[in-house]
Every structure is written in structure tokens, then in C-alpha cells.
C-alpha positions, 0 to 999 in steps of 0.5 A: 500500500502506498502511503501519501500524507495529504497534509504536512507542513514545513516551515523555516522560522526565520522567514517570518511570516508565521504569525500564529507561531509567534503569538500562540504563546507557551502552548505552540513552543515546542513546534515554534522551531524549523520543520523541515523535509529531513526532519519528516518521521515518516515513509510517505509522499507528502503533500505540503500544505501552506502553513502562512498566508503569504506568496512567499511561503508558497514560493518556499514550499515550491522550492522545497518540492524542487528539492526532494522527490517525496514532495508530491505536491503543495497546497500554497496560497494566494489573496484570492481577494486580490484583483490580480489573484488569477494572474498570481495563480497563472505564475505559480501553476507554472511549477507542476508541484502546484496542486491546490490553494488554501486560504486560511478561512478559519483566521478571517472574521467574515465567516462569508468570506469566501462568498463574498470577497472573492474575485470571481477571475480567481476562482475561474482561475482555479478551475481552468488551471487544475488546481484543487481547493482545501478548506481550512474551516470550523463548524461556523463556517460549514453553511456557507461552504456548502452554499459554495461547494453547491455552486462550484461543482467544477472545483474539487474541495477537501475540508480540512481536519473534518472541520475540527469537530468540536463538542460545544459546536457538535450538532451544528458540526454534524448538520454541516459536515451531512450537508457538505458529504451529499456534495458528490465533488466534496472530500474530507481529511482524516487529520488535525483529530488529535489536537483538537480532543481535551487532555482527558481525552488524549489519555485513551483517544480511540472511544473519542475518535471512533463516533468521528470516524463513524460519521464520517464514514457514514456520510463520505464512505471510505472513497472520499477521506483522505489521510494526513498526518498535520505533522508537526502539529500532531506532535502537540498532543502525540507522536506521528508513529501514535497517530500512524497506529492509532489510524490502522486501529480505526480503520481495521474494521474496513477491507484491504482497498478502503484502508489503501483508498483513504491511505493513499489512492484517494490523495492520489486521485483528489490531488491529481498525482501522476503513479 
């Protein structure tokens, strides 16, 4: 089975853009360092997420694809607000590595955003280019993000972590998570689980993460999620070899090619990624 890691990040410090790092206080110390391609745990081809809105972290991460061959590809960024977006897109897609574009919607006020700020030569942009879009999002933001998937079926989208399913938010994150899955074109990671569980939680996480599996299986079936490691993120509430393992013990109960299609195939085809 081949292993893809659909979303990883790495990040140089002293390139200084990176500011929920720098403010995040005592709890991101340990990851406030640089992670960079040698320092991956993992035997996996990786796409590369943006971890900073900024074009010039996304130039690094391309850069950095350029270098190692386990890059597959990178999730970059670019203002999709600004006038000149679609060209800043046609630069960047020049670099095959290009794969999709992440805007960081959880950190914007506007919850509606994306449907009302964005310059619509961006978006036909995205579309004729081939790139994908990943949605970085919260329970608040999932109407609207329906509304927008419904719109735009010509543009693949993946919600990243599940939509950091949280238990005050729990049954508008289940009305909305239900409502994107029945989007045929919507796909959903299988990431950023673990850092969002309380530490009583983290003690024993397979009775916390099993209903989210549940649901999500129920609602995008095993040819529609998409494993990713958020590493080093992770590493805030456990090890990447942990949460390898505690994947292998959630998935068991699925056939050899499901397990094979959320590890690995379902990257590959989301993402566009030559064998």
C-alpha cells in the first residue's frame, strides 16, 4: 500500500511570516522551531500544505518540492481577494508541484468570506488551471461552504481536519459536515483529530475518535477521506508513529482497498498525482 500524507507542513522560522507561531504563546513552543523535509518521521509522499498566508511561503514550499522527490505536491496560497489573484495563480501553476490553494478561512472574521470577497477571475482561475481547493474551516463556517461547494461543482474541495469537530459546536458540526458529504465533488481529511480532543481525552483517544470516524464514514464512505498526518502539529498532543497506529486501529474494521483508498489512492486521485 502506498502511503501519501495529504497534509504536512514545513516551515523555516526565520522567514517570518508565521504569525500564529509567534503569538500562540507557551502552548505552540515546542513546534515554534524549523520543520523541515529531513526532519519528516515518516515513509510517505507528502503533500505540503501552506502553513502562512503569504506568496512567499508558497514560493518556499515550491522550492522545497524542487528539492526532494517525496514532495508530491503543495497546497500554497494566494489573496484570492486580490484583483490580480488569477494572474498570481497563472505564475505559480507554472511549477507542476502546484496542486491546490488554501486560504486560511478559519483566521478571517467574515465567516462569508469566501462568498463574498472573492474575485470571481480567481476562482475561474482555479478551475481552468487544475488546481484543487482545501478548506481550512470550523463548524461556523460549514453553511456557507456548502452554499459554495453547491455552486462550484467544477472545483474539487477537501475540508480540512473534518472541520475540527468540536463538542460545544457538535450538532451544528454534524448538520454541516451531512450537508457538505451529499456534495458528490466534496472530500474530507482524516487529520488535525488529535489536537483538537481535551487532555482527558488524549489519555485513551480511540472511544473519542471512533463516533468521528463513524460519521464520517457514514456520510463520505471510505472513497472520499483522505489521510494526513498535520505533522508537526500532531506532535502537540502525540507522536506521528501514535497517530500512524492509532489510524490502522480505526480503520481495521474496513477491507484491504478502503484502508489503501483513504491511505493513499484517494490523495492520489483528489490531488491529481501522476503513479
Amino acid at each position: 500500500m502506498q502511503v501519501i500524507d495529504a497534509h504536512c507542513h514545513f516551515w523555516r522560522i526565520a522567514r517570518g511570516d508565521y504569525g500564529w507561531l509567534e503569538s500562540g504563546g507557551a502552548a505552540l513552543a515546542p513546534i515554534r522551531r524549523d520543520f523541515l523535509p529531513p526532519d519528516y518521521p515518516g515513509a510517505a509522499r507528502l503533500i505540503v500544505v501552506q502553513a502562512a498566508p503569504s506568496l512567499a511561503e508558497t514560493d518556499f514550499l515550491l522550492s522545497l518540492a524542487k528539492g526532494d522527490s517525496r514532495i508530491a505536491g503543495v497546497v500554497g496560497w494566494v489573496d484570492l481577494g486580490d484583483p490580480g489573484a488569477a494572474g498570481l495563480l497563472c505564475e505559480r501553476a507554472d511549477n507542476p508541484a502546484l496542486r491546490g490553494i488554501r486560504p486560511m478561512l478559519q483566521d478571517i472574521a467574515d465567516p462569508d468570506w469566501l462568498e463574498t470577497a472573492v474575485n470571481p477571475r480567481a476562482l475561474a482561475a482555479l478551475v481552468r488551471l487544475g488546481l484543487r481547493f482545501d478548506a481550512l474551516v470550523t463548524a461556523r463556517h460549514l453553511p456557507m461552504l456548502a452554499r459554495f461547494a453547491a455552486r462550484r461543482d467544477d472545483l474539487p474541495l477537501v475540508i480540512d481536519h473534518a472541520a475540527k469537530p468540536q463538542p460545544d459546536r457538535g450538532e451544528d458540526w454534524e448538520r454541516g459536515m451531512a450537508a457538505l458529504a451529499a456534495i458528490p465533488h466534496v472530500h474530507c481529511k482524516l487529520s488535525g483529530l488529535l489536537t483538537e480532543l481535551s487532555p482527558e481525552e488524549l489519555r485513551d483517544p480511540l472511544p473519542a475518535l471512533r463516533p468521528i470516524l463513524a460519521r464520517l464514514l457514514d456520510w463520505f464512505g471510505p472513497e472520499r477521506l483522505i489521510w494526513g498526518s498535520d505533522w508537526p502539529v500532531v506532535t502537540l498532543a502525540a507522536s506521528y508513529d501514535e497517530w500512524r497506529d492509532l489510524t490502522q486501529a480505526l480503520l481495521a474494521d474496513l477491507s484491504p482497498s478502503e484502508r489503501a483508498a483513504i491511505m493513499g489512492g484517494n490523495a492520489a486521485r483528489f490531488y491529481g498525482l501522476a503513479a
